[in-house]
C-alpha positions in Angstrom: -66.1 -27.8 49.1 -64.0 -29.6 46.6 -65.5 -28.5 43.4 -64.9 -24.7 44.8 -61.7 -25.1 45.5 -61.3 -26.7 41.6 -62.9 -24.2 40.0 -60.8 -21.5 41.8 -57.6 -22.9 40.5 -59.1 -23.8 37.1 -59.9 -20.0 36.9 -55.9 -18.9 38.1 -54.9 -21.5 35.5 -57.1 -19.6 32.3 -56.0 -16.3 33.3 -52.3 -16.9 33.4 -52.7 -18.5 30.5 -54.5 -15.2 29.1 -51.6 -13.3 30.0 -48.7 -15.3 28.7 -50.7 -14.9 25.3 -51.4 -11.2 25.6 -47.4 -11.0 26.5 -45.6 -12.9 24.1 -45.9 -10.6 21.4 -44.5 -7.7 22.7 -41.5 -9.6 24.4 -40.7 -10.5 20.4 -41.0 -7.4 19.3 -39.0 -5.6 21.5 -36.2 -8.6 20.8 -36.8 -7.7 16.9 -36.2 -3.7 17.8 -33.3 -4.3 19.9 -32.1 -6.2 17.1 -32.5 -3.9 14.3 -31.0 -1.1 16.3 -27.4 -3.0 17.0 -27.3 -3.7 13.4 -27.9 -0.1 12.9 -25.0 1.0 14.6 -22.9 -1.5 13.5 -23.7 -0.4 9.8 -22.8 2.9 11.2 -19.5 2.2 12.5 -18.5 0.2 8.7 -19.5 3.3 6.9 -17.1 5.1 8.8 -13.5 4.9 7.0 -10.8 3.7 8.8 -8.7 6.6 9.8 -10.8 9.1 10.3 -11.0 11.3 12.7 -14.5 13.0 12.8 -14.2 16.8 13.7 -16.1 19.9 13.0 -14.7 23.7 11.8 -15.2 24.9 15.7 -13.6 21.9 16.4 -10.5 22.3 14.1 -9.7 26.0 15.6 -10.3 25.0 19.0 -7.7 22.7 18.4 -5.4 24.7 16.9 -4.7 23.0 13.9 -3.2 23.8 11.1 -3.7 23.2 7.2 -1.0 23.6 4.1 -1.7 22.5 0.8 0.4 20.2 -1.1 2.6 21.6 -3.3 5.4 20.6 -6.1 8.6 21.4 -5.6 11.5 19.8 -3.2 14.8 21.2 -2.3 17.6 19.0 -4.5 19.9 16.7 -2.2 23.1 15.6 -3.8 25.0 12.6 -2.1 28.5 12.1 -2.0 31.5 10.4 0.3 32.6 11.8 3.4 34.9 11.4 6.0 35.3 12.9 9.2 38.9 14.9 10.3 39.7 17.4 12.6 39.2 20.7 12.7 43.0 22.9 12.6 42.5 24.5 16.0 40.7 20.7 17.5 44.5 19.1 16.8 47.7 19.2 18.2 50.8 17.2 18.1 52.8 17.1 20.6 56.9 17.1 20.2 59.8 16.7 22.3 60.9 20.5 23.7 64.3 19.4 24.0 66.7 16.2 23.9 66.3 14.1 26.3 65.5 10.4 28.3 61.6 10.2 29.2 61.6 10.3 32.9 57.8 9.6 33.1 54.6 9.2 31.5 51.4 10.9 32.8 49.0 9.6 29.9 48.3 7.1 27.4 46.1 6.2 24.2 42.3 7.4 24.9 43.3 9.1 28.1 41.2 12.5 28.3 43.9 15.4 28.8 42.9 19.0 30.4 44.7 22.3 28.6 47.8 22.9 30.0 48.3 19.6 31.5 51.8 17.7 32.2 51.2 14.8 30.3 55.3 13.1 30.3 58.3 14.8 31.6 62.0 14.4 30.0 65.2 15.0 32.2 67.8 17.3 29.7 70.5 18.7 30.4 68.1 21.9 28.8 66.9 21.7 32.4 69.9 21.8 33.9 70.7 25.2 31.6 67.8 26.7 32.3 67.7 26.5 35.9 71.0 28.1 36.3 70.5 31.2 34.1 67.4 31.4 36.8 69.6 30.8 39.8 72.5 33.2 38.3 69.8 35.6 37.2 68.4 35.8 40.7 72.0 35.9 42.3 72.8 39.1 40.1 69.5 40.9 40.9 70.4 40.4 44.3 74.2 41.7 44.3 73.2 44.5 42.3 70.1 45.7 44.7 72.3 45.6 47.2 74.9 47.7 45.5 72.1 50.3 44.4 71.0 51.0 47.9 74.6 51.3 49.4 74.6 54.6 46.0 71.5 55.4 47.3 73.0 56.1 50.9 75.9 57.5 49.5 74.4 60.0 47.6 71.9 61.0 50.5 75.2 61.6 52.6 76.9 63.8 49.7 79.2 61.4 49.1 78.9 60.1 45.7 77.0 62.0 42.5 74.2 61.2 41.3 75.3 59.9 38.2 77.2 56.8 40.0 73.4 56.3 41.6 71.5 56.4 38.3 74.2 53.7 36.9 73.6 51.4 39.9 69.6 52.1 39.1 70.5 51.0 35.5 72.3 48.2 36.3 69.8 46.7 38.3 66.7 47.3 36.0 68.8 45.1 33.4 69.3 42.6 36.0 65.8 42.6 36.8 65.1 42.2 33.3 67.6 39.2 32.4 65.5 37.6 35.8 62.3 38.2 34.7 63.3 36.3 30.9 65.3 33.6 32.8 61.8 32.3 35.0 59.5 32.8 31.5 61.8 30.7 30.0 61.9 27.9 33.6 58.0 28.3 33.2 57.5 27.8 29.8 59.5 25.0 29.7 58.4 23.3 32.6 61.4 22.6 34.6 61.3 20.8 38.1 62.3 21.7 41.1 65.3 20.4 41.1 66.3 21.6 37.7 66.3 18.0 36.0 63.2 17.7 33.5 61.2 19.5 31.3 57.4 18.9 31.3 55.8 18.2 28.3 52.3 19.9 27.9 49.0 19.6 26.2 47.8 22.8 24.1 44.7 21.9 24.2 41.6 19.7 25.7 40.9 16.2 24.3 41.5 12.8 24.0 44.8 11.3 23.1 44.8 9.4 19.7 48.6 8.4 19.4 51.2 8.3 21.6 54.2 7.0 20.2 56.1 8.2 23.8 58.3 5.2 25.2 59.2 5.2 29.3 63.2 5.5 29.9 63.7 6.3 25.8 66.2 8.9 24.4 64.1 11.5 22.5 65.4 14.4 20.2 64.0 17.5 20.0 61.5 17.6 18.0 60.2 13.8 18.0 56.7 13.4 17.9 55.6 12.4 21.6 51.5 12.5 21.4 48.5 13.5 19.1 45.5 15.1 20.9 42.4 15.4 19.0 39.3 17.5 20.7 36.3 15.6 19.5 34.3 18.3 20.0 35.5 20.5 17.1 35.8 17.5 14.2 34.5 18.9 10.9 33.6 16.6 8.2 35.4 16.9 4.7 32.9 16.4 1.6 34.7 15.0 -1.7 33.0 16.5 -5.2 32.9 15.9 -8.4 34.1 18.4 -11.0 30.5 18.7 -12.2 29.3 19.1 -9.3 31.8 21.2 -6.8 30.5 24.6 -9.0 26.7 24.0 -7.6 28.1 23.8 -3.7 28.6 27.0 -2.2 29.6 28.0 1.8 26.2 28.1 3.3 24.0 25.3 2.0 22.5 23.0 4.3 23.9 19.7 5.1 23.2 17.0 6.8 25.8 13.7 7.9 24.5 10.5 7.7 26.1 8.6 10.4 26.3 4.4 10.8 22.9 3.8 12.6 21.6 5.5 10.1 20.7 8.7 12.2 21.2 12.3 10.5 23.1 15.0 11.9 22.7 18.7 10.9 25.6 20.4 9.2 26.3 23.3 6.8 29.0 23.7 3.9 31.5 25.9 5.5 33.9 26.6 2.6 35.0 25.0 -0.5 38.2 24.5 -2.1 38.6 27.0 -5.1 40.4 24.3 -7.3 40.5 20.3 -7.7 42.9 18.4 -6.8 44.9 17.2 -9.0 44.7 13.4 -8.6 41.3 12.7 -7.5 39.9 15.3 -9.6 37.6 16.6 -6.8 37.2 19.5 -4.7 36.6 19.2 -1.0 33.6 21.0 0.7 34.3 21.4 4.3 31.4 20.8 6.6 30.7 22.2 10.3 28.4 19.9 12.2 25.5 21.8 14.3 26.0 19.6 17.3 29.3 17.1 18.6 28.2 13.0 17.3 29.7 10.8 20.7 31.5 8.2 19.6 32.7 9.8 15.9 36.5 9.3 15.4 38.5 11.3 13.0 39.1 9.3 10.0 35.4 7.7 10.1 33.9 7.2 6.7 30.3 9.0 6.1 27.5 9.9 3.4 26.8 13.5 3.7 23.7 15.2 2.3 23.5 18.5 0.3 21.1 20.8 -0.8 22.4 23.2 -3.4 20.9 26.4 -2.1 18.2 28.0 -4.6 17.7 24.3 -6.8 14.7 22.9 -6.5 12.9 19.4 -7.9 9.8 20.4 -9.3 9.1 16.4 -9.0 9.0 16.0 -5.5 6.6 16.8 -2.7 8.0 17.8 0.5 6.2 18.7 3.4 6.6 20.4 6.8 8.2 17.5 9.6 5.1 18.2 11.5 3.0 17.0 9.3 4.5 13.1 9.5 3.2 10.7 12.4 4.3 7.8 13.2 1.0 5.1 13.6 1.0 1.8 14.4 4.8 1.7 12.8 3.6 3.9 9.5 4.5 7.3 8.6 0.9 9.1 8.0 -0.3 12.1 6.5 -3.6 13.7 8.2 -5.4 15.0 5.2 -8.3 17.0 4.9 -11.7 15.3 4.4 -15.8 16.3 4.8 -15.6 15.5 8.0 -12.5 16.0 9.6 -9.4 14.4 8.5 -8.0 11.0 6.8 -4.8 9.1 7.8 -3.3 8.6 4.9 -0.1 6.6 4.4 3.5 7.9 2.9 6.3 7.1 1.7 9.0 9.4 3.1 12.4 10.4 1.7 15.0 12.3 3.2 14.6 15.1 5.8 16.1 18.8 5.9 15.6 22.0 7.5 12.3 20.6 8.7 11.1 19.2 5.3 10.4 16.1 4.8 10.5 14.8 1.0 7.1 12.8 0.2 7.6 9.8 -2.0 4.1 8.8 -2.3 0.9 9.2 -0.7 -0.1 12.8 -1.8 -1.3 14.4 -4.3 -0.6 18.0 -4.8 -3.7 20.4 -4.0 -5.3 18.4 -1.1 -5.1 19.7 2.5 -2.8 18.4 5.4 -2.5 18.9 8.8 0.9 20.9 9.9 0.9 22.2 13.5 -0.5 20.1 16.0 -1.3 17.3 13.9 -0.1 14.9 16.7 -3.7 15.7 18.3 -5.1 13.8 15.1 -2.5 10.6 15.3 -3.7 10.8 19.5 -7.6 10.8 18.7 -6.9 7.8 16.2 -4.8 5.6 18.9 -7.9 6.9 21.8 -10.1 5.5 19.6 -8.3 2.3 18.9 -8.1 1.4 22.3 -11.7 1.9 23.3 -12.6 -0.8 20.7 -9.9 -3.3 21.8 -11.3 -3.5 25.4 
C-alpha cells in the first residue's frame, strides 16, 4: 500500500516538473515581446518633434484653420516724446462772475463735478443789482397790465379810442420784455433767493484739477476760481522733428505707450503746418481710440507712428492671430508634413493687428492665422496627458 501511494506522487512530481519545462519558454518570450514593443513606442514618441501637432488636410479644414505665407515687408514705426493735455472743449476754467467775498464752497481738488453744477457761491452786491431790476421789472409788468385792461374796458364802453388802448398794449409788451431779460439775467447768474450771491457754475463734466478758491476771501471779477478737466476727452500732443514732421500726416495710425508698458490705440489727428520756433518741432495731435483711467493731463508718454504708405522691406510682420502665448513664449504655428510646428519668435511692436516678427521666420514658409489657438490648445492637451 505504501509503495502505491509513492509511486503515485513520484508520478505528480515528474509531470509538474514536465510542465514547468514545457512553460518556461514561452513565459520569456512573451516578457521579450512585451519588451520590444514598449521600446517601440517609446522610439516612436522621440521621433516625434517637440511641438508638433499631428493633423491631416481633412483635419486642417474641419478645423477651420487658416494659412498665410510669410512675407517681407513691415509698416515703419517712428518713436518720439509725448505728453498728454487736454482737449479745448475737455477744459474749462472757471472765473469769478463778479466781485465779491466767497460765501461757500461746494467742491474741492479731485472732486467729480456734473455740468451745470453750483460748485462755490459769492455774495456781491451784483446780486443785490440784479435782483432788483427783477423785482422792479416784475412791479412794472404788473402796473402796466393792470392799466391795459382798465383801456381795454374803456374802449369796450366807447369811452376812450383805440389808439390810447394800443399804447397801453405797447407799453406793456416792453414791460414784459425788460421782465423776461431781468430773470435771464437772475438765472444766468445764479442769484439766491434772497438776492445775496451769485453761483458759480461748472461748464462742463469732470474732475477738478485746481482750485485756487479760498472760503470767506474777496474775489474780483475775473479771478481764476477752479480748473475742470474731463478726462474723458484728453488728446495726446506728439513733438517732431523737422525731418521728420513732413512724413506724419492726419490719419496715420498711432499707438500711446503708457507706463506699464501697455499700448493704447490712437490716430494723428492734425499737425501743425510750421515749427515752432524754439524747439524746432512741430506738434502732431493725437486722438486716443479709447479713455486710459488714471492718465493726468501733463503725463509724459512714448507714442508710436506709422507713416502711412512707408514700409520696411526688412521686417516680417504678421497677422496678431498668428502669435500664442506657450508655456510663457510667443510661438509661431508653422506649416510642416504633418501638421504644424511651434516655432519660437521674437516679437516687436504691434499695430492695426500686425505684429512685427524679429526672429523666428523665414519668409516663404506657412503659418497658422485664424484659429491658430486650436493648435497652442492641442499642444497644452497633450502636455498634460504626459504629466499625469
Amino acid at each position: 500500500m505504501n509503495r502505491r501511494k509513492l509511486a503515485i506522487i513520484a508520478g505528480i512530481a515528474i509531470l509538474a516538473a514536465a510542465l514547468l519545462i514545457l512553460l518556461w519558454p514561452d513565459s520569456e518570450a512573451e516578457t521579450h515581446a512585451e519588451g520590444e514593443a514598449l521600446a517601440g513606442e517609446e522610439g516612436a514618441e522621440a521621433e516625434q518633434p517637440e511641438g508638433l501637432v499631428l493633423l491631416s488636410e481633412e483635419q486642417i479644414r474641419t478645423a477651420e484653420i487658416e494659412l498665410a505665407t510669410v512675407q517681407t515687408g513691415a509698416a515703419v514705426e517712428l518713436v518720439f516724446p509725448a505728453t498728454v493735455a487736454a482737449s479745448p472743449t475737455a477744459s474749462a476754467r472757471i472765473d469769478a462772475r463778479a466781485s465779491g467775498v466767497v460765501r461757500s464752497i461746494g467742491k474741492t481738488l479731485g472732486d467729480y463735478v456734473r455740468q451745470g453744477e453750483t460748485v462755490a457761491r459769492i455774495e456781491s452786491a451784483d446780486a443785490a443789482a440784479l435782483a432788483s431790476q427783477l423785482s422792479a421789472a416784475r412791479a412794472r409788468v404788473t402796473e402796466l397790465s393792470s392799466a391795459f385792461e382798465r383801456e381795454r374796458r374803456l374802449f369796450e364802453e366807447n369811452v376812450t379810442a383805440r389808439q390810447d388802448l394800443e399804447a397801453a398794449r405797447a407799453n406793456l409788451d416792453v414791460a414784459r420784455s425788460e421782465l423776461n431779460r431781468a430773470e435771464a439775467a437772475v438765472a444766468a447768474a445764479g442769484v439766491s433767493g434772497d438776492g445775496r450771491s451769485l453761483a458759480v457754475t461748472s461748464p462742463l463734466a469732470g474732475r477738478v484739477t485746481a482750485a485756487p478758491i479760498v472760503l470767506g476771501s474777496f474775489v474780483d471779477a475775473g479771478e481764476e476760481l477752479y480748473r475742470v478737466v474731463n478726462p474723458n476727452a484728453l488728446q495726446v500732443e506728439v513733438a517732431l522733428p523737422s525731418e521728420d514732421a513732413t512724413r506724419i500726416q492726419p490719419g496715420d495710425e498711432a499707438a500711446v505707450i503708457v507706463g506699464d508698458g501697455r499700448e493704447i490705440g490712437a490716430r494723428v489727428r492734425s499737425v501743425t503746418p510750421s515749427l515752432d520756433p524754439e524747439s524746432r518741432s512741430a506738434t502732431a495731435v493725437l486722438s486716443l481710440t479709447r479713455a486710459i483711467p488714471g492718465l493726468q493731463p501733463g503725463a509724459f508718454l512714448q507714442a508710436r507712428i506709422r507713416p502711412s504708405g512707408e514700409v520696411d522691406q526688412s521686417r516680417i510682420a504678421v497677422p496678431e492671430d498668428a502669435v500664442q502665448v506657450l508655456e510663457g513664449r510667443d510661438v509661431v504655428f508653422v506649416r510642416a508634413q504633418r501638421g504644424f510646428q511651434a516655432r519660437e519668435v521674437a516679437t516687436g511692436s504691434r499695430s492695426a493687428g500686425m505684429v512685427t516678427i524679429l526672429s523666428g521666420l523665414e519668409p516663404g514658409q506657412q503659418i497658422a492665422t485664424d484659429n491658430a489657438f486650436l493648435l497652442k490648445a492641442e499642444l497644452e492637451k497633450e502636455g498634460a496627458e504626459h504629466g499625469h
